[in-house]
N, C-alpha and C positions, 0 to 999 in steps of 0.2 A: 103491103108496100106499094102498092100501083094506087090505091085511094088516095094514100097520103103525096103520090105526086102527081096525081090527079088534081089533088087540093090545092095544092103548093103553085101549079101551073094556073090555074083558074082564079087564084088568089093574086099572083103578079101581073096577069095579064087584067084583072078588074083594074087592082091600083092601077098600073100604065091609063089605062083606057079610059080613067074618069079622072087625073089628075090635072090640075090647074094650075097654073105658073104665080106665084102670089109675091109680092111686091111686100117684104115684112122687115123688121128690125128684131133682133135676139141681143138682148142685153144682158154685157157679160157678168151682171148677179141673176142672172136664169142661169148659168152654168155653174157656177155656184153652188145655188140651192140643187143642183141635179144631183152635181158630187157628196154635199152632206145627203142628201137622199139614197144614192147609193152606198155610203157610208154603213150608215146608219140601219140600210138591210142587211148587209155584210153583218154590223155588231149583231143585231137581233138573230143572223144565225147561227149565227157561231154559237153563242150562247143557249140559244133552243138546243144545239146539237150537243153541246157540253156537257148540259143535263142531263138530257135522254142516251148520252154515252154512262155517263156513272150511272145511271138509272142501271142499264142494262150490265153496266160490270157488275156492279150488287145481284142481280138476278143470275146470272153466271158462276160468280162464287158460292153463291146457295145453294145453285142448282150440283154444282160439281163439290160443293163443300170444301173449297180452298179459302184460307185465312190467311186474312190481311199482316203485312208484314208491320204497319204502322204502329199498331199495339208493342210488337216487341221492340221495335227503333226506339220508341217512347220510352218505356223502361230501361233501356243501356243509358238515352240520353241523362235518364233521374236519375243510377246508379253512379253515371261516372257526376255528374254536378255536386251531388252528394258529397260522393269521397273530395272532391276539389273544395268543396263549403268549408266539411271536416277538418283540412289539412290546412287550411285557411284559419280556424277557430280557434283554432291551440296551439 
C-alpha cells in the first residue's frame, strides 16, 4: 500500500512539474466521438460478460446437476396451444 502512494505521489507531482499551459480548441464533435467511444465499451462489456455469465451458469448446473426449467415451460407452452388449436378445430 505505501508503493502505490509512493507512485501515485511521484506520479502527480511529475504531471505538475513538467506541465505547459497550451492555447488549444476542443471541438464539440471530439466530445462526441468520446461518448460513442465510451458507449460503445460499455456495449462490448456487457456483452463479453453476458456470455461468460451463461458460460459459467451451464458449468454450474453440470457441476451441481440442476436442470433447466426452460425445457418444461416449453412443453406446458405446446400442451396448452395444443388443446386451444384443438378446440379451435372442431
Amino acid at each position: 500500500m505505501r508503493k502505490l502512494f509512493r507512485y501515485l505521489y511521484f506520479s502527480v507531482a511529475f504531471f505538475f512539474l513538467f506541465m505547459v499551459p497550451v492555447q488549444a480548441y476542443i471541438d464539440p464533435s471530439v466530445m462526441t466521438y468520446a461518448i460513442q467511444a465510451v458507449a460503445g465499451v460499455a456495449i462490448a462489456l456487457g456483452t463479453v460478460f453476458g456470455l461468460y455469465w451463461r458460460k459459467l451458469l451451464k458449468v454450474l448446473r453440470t457441476v451441481f446437476k440442476v436442470r433447466s426449467n426452460k425445457h418444461a415451460e416449453n412443453e406446458i407452452y405446446r400442451s396448452r396451444n395444443k388443446e386451444s388449436y384443438d378446440a379451435k378445430r372442431y
